[in-house]
VOPAGU-2260 file (C-alpha; in pm, 1 decimal, decimal comma):
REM VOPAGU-2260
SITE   aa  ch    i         X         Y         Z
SITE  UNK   A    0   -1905,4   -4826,8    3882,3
SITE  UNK   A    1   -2024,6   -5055,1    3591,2
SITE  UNK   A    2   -2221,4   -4766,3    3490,2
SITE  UNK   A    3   -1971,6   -4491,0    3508,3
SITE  UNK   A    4   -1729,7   -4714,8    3280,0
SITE  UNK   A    5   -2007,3   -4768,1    3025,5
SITE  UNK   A    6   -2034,2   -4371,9    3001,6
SITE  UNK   A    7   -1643,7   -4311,9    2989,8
SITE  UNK   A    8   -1543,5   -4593,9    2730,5
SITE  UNK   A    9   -1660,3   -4395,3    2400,2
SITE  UNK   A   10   -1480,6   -4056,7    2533,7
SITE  UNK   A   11   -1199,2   -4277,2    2578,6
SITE  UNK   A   12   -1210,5   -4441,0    2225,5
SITE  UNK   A   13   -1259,8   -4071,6    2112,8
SITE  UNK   A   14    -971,4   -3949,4    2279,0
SITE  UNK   A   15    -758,0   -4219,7    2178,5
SITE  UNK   A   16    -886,7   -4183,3    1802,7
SITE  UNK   A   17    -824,2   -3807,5    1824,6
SITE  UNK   A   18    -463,8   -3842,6    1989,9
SITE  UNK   A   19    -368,9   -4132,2    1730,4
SITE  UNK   A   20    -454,8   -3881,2    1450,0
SITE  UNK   A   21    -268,5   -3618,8    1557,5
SITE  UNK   A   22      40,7   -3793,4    1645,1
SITE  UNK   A   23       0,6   -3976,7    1294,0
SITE  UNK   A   24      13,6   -3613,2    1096,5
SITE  UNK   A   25     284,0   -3511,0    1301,1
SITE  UNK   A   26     525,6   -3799,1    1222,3
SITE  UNK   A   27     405,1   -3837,7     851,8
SITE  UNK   A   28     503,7   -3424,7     824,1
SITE  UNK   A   29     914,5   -3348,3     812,3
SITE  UNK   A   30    1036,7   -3205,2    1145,7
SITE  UNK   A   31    1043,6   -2860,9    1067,8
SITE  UNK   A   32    1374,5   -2682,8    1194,8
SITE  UNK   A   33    1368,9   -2440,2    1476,4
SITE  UNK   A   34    1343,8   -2097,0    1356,2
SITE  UNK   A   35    1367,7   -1724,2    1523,4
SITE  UNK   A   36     988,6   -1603,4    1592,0
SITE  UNK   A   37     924,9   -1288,2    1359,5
SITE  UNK   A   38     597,5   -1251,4    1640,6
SITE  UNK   A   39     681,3   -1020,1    1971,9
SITE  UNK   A   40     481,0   -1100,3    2284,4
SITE  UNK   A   41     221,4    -840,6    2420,1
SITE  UNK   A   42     124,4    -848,2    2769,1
SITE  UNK   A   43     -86,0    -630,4    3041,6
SITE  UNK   A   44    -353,5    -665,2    2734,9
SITE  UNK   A   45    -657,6    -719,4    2974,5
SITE  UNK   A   46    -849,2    -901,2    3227,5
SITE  UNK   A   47    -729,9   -1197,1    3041,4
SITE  UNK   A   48   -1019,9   -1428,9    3208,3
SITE  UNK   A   49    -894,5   -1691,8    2952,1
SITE  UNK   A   50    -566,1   -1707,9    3046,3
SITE  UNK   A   51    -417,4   -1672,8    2719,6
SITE  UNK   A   52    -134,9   -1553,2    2547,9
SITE  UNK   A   53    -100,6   -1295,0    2309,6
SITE  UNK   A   54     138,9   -1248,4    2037,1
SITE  UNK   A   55     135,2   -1006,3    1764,6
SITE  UNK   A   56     286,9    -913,9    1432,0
SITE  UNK   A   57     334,5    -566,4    1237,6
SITE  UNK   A   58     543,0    -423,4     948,1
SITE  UNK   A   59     762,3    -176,7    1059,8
SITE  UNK   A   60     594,3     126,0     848,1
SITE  UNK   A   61     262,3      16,0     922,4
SITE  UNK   A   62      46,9     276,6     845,6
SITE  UNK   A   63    -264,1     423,5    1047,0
SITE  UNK   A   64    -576,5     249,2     980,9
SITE  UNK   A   65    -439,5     -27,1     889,6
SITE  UNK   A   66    -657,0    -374,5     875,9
SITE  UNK   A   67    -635,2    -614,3    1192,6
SITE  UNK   A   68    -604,9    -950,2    1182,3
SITE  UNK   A   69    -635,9   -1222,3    1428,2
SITE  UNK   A   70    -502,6   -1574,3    1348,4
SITE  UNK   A   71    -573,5   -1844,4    1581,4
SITE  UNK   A   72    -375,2   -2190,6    1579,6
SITE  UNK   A   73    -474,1   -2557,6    1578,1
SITE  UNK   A   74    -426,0   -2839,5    1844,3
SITE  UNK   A   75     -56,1   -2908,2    1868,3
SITE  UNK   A   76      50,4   -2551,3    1748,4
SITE  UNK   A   77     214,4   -2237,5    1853,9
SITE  UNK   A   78     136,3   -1890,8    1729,5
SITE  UNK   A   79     504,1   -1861,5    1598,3
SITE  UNK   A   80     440,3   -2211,1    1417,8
SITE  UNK   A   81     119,2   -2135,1    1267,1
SITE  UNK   A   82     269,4   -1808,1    1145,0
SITE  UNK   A   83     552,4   -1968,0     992,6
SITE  UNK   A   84     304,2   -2269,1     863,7
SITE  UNK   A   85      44,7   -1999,2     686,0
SITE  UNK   A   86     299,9   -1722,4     628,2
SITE  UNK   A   87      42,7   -1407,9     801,9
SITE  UNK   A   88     316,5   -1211,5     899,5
SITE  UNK   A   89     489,7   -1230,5     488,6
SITE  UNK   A   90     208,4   -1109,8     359,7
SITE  UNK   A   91     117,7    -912,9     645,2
SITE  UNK   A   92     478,5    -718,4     502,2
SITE  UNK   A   93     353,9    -687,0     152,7
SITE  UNK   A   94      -3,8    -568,5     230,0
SITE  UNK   A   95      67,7    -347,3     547,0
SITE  UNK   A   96    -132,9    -434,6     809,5
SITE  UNK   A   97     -98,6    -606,6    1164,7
SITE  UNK   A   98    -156,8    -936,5    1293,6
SITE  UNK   A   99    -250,3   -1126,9    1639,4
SITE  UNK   A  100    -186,7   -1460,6    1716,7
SITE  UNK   A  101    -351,7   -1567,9    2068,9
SITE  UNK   A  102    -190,0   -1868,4    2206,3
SITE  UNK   A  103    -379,0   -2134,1    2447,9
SITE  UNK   A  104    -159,9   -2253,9    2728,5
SITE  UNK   A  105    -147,5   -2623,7    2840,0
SITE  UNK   A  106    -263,8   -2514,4    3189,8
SITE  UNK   A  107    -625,4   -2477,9    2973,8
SITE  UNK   A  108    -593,3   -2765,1    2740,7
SITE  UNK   A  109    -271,7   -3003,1    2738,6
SITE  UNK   A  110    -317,1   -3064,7    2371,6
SITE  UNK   A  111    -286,9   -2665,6    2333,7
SITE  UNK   A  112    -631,5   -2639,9    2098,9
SITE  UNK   A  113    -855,5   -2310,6    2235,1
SITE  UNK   A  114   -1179,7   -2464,5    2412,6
SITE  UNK   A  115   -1428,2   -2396,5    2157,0
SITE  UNK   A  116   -1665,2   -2628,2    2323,4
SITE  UNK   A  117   -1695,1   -2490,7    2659,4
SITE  UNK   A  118   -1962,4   -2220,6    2758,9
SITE  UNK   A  119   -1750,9   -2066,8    3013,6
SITE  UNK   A  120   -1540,7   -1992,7    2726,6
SITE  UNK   A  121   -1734,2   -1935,7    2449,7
SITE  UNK   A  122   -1988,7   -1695,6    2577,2
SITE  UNK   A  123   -1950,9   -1311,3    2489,0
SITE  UNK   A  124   -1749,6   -1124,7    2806,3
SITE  UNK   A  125   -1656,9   -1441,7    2935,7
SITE  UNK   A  126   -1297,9   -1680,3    2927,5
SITE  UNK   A  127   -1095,0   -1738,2    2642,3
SITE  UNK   A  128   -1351,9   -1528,2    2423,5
SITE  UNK   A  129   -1316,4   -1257,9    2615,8
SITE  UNK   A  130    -955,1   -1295,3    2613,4
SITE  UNK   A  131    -897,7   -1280,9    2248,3
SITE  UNK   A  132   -1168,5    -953,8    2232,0
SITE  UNK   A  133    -929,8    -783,1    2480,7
SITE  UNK   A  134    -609,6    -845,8    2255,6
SITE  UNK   A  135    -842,6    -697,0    1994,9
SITE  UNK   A  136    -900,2    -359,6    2156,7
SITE  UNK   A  137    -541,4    -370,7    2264,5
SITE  UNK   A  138    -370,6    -409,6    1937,6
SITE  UNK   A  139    -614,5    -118,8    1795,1
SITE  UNK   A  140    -483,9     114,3    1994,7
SITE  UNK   A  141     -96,0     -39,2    1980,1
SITE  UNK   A  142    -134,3     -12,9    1603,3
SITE  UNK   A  143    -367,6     215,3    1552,9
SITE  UNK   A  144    -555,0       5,5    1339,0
SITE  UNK   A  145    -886,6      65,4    1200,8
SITE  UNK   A  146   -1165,7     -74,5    1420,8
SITE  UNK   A  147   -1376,2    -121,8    1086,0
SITE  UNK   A  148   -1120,9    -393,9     926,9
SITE  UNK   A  149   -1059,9    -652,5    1164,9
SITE  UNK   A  150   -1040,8    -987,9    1068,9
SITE  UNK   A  151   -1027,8   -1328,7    1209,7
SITE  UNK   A  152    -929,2   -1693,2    1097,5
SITE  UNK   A  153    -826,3   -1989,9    1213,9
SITE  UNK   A  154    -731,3   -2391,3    1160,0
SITE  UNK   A  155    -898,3   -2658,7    1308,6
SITE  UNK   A  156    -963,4   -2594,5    1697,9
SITE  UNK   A  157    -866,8   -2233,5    1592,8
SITE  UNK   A  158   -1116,0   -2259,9    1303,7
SITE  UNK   A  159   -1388,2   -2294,3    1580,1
SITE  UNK   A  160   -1236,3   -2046,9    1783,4
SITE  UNK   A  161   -1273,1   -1813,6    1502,8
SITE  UNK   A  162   -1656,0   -1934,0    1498,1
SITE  UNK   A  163   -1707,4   -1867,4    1861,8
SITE  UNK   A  164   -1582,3   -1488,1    1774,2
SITE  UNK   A  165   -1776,3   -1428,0    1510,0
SITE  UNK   A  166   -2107,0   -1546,6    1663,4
SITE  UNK   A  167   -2045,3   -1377,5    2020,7
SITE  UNK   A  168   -1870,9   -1063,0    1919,9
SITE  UNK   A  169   -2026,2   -1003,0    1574,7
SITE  UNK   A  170   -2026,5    -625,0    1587,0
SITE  UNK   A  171   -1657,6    -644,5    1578,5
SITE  UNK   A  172   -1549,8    -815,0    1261,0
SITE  UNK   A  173   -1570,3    -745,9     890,1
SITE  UNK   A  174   -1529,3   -1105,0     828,7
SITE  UNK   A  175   -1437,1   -1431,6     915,4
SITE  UNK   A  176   -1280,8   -1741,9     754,8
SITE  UNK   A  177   -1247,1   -2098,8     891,6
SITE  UNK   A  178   -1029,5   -2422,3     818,0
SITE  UNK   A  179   -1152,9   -2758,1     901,9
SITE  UNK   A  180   -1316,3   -2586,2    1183,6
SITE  UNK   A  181   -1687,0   -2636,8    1354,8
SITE  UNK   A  182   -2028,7   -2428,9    1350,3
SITE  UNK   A  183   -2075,1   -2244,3    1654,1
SITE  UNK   A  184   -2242,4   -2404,2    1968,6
SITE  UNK   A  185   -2240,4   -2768,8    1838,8
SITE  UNK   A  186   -2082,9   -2898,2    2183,6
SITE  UNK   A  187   -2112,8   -2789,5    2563,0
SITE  UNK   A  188   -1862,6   -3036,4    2664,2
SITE  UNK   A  189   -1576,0   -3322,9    2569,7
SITE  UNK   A  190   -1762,2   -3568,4    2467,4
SITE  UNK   A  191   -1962,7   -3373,8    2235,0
SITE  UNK   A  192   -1707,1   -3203,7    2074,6
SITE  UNK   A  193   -1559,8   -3535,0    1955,2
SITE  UNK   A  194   -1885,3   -3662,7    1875,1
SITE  UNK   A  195   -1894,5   -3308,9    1645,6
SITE  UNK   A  196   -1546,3   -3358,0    1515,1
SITE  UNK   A  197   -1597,9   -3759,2    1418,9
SITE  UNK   A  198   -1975,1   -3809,3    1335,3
SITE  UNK   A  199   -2231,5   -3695,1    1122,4
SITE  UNK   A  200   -2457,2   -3454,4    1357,7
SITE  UNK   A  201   -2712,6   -3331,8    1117,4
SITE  UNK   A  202   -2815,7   -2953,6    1238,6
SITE  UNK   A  203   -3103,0   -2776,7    1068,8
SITE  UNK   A  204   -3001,1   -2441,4     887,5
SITE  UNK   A  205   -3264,0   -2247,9    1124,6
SITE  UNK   A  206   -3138,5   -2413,8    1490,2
SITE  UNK   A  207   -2757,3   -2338,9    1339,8
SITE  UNK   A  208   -2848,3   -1970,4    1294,2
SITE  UNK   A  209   -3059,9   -1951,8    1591,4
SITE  UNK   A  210   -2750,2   -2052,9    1783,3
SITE  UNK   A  211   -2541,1   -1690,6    1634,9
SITE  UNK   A  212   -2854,0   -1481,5    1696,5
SITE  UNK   A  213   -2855,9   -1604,7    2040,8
SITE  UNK   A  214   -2480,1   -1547,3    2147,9
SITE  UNK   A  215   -2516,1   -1172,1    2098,0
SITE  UNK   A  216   -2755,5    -861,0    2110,4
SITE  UNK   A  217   -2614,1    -787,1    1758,0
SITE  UNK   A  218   -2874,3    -825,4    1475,9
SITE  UNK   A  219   -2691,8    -715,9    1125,6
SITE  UNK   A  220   -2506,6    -628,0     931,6
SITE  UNK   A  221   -2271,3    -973,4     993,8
SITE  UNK   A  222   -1934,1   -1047,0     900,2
SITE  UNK   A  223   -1873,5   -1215,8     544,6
SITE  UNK   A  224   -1722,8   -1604,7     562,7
SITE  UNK   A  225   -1491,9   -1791,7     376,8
SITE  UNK   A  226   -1473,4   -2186,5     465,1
SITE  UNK   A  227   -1208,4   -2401,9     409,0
SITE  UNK   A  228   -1233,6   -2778,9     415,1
SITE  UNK   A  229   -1052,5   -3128,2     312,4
SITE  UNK   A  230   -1269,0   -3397,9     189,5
SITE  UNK   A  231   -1006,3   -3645,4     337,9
SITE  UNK   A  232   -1001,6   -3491,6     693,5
SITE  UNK   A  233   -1022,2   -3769,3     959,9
SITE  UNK   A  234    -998,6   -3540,9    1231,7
SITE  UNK   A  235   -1313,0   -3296,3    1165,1
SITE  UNK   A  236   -1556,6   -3413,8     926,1
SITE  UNK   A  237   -1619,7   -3221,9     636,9
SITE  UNK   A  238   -1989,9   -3186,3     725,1
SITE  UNK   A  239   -1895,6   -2950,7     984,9
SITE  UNK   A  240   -1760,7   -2751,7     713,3
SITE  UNK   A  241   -2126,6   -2757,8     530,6
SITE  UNK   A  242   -2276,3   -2700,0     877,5
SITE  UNK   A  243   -2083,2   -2371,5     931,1
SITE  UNK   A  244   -2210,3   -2285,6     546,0
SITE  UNK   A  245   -2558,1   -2328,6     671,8
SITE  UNK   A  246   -2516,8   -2120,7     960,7
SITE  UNK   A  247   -2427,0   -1827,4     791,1
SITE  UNK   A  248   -2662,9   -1853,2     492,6
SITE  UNK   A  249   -2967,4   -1889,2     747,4
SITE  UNK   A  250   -2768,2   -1574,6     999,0
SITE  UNK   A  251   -2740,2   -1390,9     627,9
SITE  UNK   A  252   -3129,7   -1498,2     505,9
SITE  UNK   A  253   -2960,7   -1582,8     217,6
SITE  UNK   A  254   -3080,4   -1944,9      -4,4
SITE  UNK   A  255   -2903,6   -2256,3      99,1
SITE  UNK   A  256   -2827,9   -2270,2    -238,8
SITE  UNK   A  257   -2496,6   -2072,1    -361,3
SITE  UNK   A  258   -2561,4   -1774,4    -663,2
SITE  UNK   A  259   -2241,2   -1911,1    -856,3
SITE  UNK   A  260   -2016,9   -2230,0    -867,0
SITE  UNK   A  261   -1693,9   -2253,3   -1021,3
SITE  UNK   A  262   -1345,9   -2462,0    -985,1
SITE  UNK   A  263   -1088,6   -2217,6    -874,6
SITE  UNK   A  264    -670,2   -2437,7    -912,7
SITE  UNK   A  265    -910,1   -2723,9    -930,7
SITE  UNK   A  266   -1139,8   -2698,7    -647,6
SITE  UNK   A  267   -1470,8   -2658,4    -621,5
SITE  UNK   A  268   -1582,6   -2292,8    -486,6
SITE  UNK   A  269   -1911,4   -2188,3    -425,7
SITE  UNK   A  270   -2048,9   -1845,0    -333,6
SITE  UNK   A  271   -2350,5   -1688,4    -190,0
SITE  UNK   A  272   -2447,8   -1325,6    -236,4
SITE  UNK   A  273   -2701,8   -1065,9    -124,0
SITE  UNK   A  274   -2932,4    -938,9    -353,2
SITE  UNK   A  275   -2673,5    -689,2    -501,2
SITE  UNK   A  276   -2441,4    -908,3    -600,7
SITE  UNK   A  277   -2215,7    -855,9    -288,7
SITE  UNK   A  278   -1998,4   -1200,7    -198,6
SITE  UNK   A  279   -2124,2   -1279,0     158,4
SITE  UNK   A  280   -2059,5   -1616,7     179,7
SITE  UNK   A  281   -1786,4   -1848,7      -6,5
SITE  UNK   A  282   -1693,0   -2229,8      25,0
SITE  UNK   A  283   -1390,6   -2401,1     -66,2
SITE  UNK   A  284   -1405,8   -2791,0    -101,2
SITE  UNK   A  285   -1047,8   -2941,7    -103,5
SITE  UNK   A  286   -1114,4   -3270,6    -284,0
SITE  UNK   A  287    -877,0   -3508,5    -154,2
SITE  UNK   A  288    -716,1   -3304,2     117,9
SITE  UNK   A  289    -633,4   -3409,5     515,4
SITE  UNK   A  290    -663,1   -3228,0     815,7
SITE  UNK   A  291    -471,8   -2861,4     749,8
SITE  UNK   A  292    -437,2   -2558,7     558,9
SITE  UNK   A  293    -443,6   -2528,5     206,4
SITE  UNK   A  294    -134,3   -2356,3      76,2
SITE  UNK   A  295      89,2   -2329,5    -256,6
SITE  UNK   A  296     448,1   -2345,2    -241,3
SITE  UNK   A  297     538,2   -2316,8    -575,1
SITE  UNK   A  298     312,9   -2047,4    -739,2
SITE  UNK   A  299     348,7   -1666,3    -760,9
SITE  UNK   A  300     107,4   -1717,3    -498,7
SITE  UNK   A  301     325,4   -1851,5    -261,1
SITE  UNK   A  302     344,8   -1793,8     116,1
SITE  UNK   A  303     380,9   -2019,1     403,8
SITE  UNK   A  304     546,5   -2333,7     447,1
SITE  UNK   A  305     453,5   -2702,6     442,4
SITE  UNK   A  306     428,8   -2913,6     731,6
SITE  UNK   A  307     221,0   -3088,4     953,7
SITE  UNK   A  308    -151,3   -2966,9     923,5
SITE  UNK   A  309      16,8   -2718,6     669,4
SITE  UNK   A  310     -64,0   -2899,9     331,7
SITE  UNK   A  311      81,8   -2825,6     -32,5
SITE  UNK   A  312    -218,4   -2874,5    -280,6
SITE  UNK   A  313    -176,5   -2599,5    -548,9
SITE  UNK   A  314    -384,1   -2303,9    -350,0
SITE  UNK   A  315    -245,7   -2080,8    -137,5
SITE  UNK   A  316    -563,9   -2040,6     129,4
SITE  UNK   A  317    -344,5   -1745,9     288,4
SITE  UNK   A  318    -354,0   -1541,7     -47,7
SITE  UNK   A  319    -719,3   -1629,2    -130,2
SITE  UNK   A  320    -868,3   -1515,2     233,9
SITE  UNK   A  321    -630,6   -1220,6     210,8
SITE  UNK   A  322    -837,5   -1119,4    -123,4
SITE  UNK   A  323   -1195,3   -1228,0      24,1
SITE  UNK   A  324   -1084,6    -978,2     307,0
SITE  UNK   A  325    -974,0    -724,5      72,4
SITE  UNK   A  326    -651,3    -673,1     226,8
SITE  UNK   A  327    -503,2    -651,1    -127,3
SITE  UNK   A  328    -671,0    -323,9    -171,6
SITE  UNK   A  329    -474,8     -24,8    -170,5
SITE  UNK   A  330    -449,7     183,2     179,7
SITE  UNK   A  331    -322,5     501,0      29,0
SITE  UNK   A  332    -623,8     753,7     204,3
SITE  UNK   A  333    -748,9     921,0    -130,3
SITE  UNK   A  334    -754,3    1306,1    -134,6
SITE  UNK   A  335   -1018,2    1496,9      -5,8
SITE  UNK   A  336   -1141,1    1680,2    -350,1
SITE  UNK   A  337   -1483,2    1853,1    -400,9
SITE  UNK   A  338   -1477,6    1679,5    -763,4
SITE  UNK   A  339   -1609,4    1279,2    -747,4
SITE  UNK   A  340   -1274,7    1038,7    -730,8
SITE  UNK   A  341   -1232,9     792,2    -995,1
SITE  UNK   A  342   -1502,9     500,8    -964,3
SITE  UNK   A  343   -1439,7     161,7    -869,6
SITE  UNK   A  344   -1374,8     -83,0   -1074,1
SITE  UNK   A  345   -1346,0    -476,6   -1115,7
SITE  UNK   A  346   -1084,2    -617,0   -1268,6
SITE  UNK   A  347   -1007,5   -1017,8   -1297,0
SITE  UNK   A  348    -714,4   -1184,0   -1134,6
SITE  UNK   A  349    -531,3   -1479,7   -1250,0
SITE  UNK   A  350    -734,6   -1684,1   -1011,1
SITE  UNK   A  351   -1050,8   -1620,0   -1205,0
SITE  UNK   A  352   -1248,9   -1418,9    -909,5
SITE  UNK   A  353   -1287,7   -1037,4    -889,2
SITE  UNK   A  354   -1073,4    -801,0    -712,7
SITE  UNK   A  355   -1245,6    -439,3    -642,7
SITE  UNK   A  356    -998,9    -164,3    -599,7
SITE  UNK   A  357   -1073,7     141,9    -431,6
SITE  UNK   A  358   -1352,2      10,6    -149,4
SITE  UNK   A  359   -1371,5     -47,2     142,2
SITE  UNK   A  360   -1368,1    -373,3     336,5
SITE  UNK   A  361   -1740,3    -477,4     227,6
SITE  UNK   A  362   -1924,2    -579,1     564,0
SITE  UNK   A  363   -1693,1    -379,1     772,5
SITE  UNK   A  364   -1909,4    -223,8    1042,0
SITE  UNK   A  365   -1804,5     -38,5    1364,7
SITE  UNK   A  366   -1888,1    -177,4    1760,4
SITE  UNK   A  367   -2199,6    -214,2    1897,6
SITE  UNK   A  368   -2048,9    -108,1    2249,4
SITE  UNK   A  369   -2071,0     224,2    2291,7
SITE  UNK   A  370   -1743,2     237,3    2545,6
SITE  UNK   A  371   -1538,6     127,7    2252,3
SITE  UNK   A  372   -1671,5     347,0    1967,3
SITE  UNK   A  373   -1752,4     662,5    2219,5
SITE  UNK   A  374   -1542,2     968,5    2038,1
SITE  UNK   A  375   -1431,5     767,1    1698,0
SITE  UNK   A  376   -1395,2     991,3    1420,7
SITE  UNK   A  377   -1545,1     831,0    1125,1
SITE  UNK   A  378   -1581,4     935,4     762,1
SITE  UNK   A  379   -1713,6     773,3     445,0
SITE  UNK   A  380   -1599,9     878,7     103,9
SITE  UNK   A  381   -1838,6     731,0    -171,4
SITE  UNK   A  382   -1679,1     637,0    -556,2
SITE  UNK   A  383   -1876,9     780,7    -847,9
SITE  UNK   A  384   -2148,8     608,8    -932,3
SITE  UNK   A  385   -2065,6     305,5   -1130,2
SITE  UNK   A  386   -2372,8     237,4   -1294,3
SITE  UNK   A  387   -2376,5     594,9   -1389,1
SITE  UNK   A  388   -2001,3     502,2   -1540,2
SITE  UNK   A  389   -2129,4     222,8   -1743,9
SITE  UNK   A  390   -2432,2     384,1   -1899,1
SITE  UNK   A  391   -2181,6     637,1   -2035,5
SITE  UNK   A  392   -1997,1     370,2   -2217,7
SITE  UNK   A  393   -2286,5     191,6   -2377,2
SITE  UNK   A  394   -2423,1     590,0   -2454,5
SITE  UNK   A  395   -2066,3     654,5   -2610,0
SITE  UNK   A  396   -2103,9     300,0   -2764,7
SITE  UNK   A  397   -2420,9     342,2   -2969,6
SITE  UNK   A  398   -2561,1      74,6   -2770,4
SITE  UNK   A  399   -2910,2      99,0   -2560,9
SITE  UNK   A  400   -2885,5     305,9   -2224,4
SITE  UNK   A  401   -2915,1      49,1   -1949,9
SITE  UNK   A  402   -3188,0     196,8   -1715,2
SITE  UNK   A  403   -3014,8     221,2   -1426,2
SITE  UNK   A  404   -3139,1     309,8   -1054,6
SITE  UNK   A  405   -2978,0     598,2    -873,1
SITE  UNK   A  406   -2773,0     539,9    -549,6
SITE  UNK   A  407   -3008,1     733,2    -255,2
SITE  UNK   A  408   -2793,5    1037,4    -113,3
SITE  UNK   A  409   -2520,2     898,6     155,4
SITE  UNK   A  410   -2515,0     516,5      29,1
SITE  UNK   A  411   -2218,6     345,5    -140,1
SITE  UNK   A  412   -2317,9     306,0    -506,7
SITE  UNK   A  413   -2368,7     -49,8    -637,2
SITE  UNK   A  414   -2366,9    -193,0    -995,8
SITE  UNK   A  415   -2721,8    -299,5   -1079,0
SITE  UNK   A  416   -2646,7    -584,9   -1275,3
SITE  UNK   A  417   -2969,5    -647,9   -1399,9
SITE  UNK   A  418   -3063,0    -351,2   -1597,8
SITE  UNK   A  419   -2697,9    -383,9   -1774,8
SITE  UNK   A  420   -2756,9    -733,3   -1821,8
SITE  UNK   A  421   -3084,7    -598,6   -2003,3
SITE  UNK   A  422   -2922,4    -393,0   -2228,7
SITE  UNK   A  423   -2651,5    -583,8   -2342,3
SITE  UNK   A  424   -2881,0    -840,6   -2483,4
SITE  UNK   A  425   -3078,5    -592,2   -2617,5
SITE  UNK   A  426   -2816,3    -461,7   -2877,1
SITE  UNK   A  427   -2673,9    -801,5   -2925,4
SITE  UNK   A  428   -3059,9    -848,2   -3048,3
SITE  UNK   A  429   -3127,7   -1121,2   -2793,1
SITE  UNK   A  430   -3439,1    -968,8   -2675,9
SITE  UNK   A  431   -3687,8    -739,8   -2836,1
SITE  UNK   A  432   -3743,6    -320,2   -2708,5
């Protein structure tokens, strides 16, 4: 008996830590006011081995194709209170494209958080997993939304949710992003997930990626990442957040350390690329901030509300992972012409990043199983070649001819920025011929 106490005393002490902190953001938050949901309830979705519950929303002229996204909630939390906390469904309105919001039960977990930590839930075709790939196909063909967009994010316990979907169902989504969430596989049980969540566990980058590789058959292309993390968050240390960044840099071969640093509203963002320049990876550090998502109430960038684990610091996470996504883009289908379309082009935001218009989601890539993508129409219309486009303008210019590559027949063209690069310091007479 002595023996079973001296096991149970520090899940205790983490349990009572974890419930204390909770309880303390709740009451230091102002009680929100009840509101009417904007979210509809979907049921008959599947198996449902997870016993979960599935909410969704869409825009009313929501057109076909459309992205998908799937927001999970934190301990605590409803879908219809993270909605109203992050503000999906707003800009959900102003983008066009649908949302799902699964929602634990407390028959699973009477704190409400999704049970990131337990392999009969977070293996692919099995539990809550499975649950939340099922609302997936369902709202795809409710919505008629485009298989090669979906989406998935999350806060907290949600955050790891959205890890557990992206490393067992890989194949499915075009990207992921996670707040104050956990790497994948870091606990099999309770008492490892607080020991995750409250102390410094100290993964190596290969045994992290090893853990993705090994939850699926799936090897590439993988979803791109955004992560999200307070450096004041006493509930999940911020070294998880690093630890997920590893992860996906050693899943993506990429270099632990980031192509390009910059402060974005004041925070520090890094960002790690492929070869071509491509954003695969980005990392926001929240200096300062608790336990929650990041939002901005009073900017043009506004959506969302503040509250408990909902957190007013000057950037509106919502908008940003929107962007990352590419949700912003346009959905108009262009015409079907035997002339090229107009290329792509970058153009800078107020924010200081890049916004392409005209592409499609980058890492978008269909399903591995053949059941779901057996009969899918699928078509890929490629911009004029930009490099082509900017060799024109230093031709027209007077300036040296940047000696581009050509894009191979049926690949998306890609701006070589090296050549360019070479050329421009040419003529500013930085280099010699």
């Amino acid at each position: 008996m002595r023996d079973l106490r001296e096991v149970l005393a520090p899940l205790q002490e983490f349990r009572s830590k974890f419930e204390g902190l909770l309880a303390a953001a709740r009451k230091k938050a102002a009680r929100a006011p009840e509101r009417p949901t904007r979210l509809r309830e979907l049921t008959g979705f599947g198996a449902n081995p997870g016993n979960l519950r599935m909410f969704t929303y869409a825009p009313k002229d929501l057109p076909p194709k459309a992205p998908l996204l799937i927001a999970l909630h934190g301990c605590t939390q409803t879908a219809a209170e993270y909605d109203h906390g992050t503000g999906w469904s707003s800009i959900a309105d102003s983008l066009g494209f649908a949302v799902v919001y699964p929602q634990q039960q407390a028959a699973n977990n009477p704190k409400n958080c999704f049970s990131w930590f337990l392999p009969d839930d977070t293996a692919r075709g099995h539990g809550e997993a499975l649950s939340i790939r099922e609302m997936i196909e369902h709202a795809i063909a409710t919505f008629a939304a485009d298989r090669r967009k979906v989406f998935v994010t999350g806060l907290s316990a949600g955050g790891a949710m959205a890890s557990v979907m992206l490393a067992t169902y890989p194949e499915v989504f075009a990207g992921g992003a996670i707040i104050a969430g956990l790497p994948y596989g870091c606990a099999s049980n309770v008492q490892q997930a607080f020991e995750a969540m409250f102390t410094e566990q100290g993964h190596a980058a290969r045994a992290l990626g090893d853990r993705v590789r090994a939850a699926s058959r799936h090897r590439g292309p993988w979803p791109k990442i955004s992560v999200w993390h307070g450096t004041s968050d006493p509930i999940v240390r911020p070294s998880n957040g690093e630890d997920i960044i590893r992860q996906w840099t050693n899943v993506h071969g990429l270099s632990e350390r980031p192509a390009r640093q910059e402060f974005i509203k004041g925070y520090a963002h890094r960002v790690w690329s492929s070869a071509n320049g491509q954003a695969l990876i980005e990392a926001f550090s929240i200096s300062g901030m608790a336990h929650g998502v990041p939002l901005a109430t009073t900017t043009k960038e506004s959506c969302g509300s503040a509250g408990a684990f909902f957190l007013d610091v000057g950037i509106s996470s919502t908008d940003h992972i929107a962007r990352f996504f590419c949700l912003h883009e346009s959905l108009v289908e262009m015409p079907r012409v035997a002339a090229p379309v107009l290329a792509t082009i970058e153009t800078p935001t107020d924010r200081g990043a890049l916004v392409i218009a005209g592409a499609a989601a980058e890492g978008a890539h269909g399903s591995a199983e053949a059941s779901l993508a057996e009969g899918e129409e699928r078509q890929t219309r490629y911009p004029l070649d930009p490099n082509a486009v900017i060799a024109a303008a230093f031709k027209a210019a007077g300036l040296p001819v940047p000696e581009v590559p050509t894009a191979p027949p049926g690949t998306r063209p890609r701006v070589a920025p090296g050549p360019i690069i070479a050329a421009a310091l040419k003529a500013a007479g930085l280099v010699q011929s």
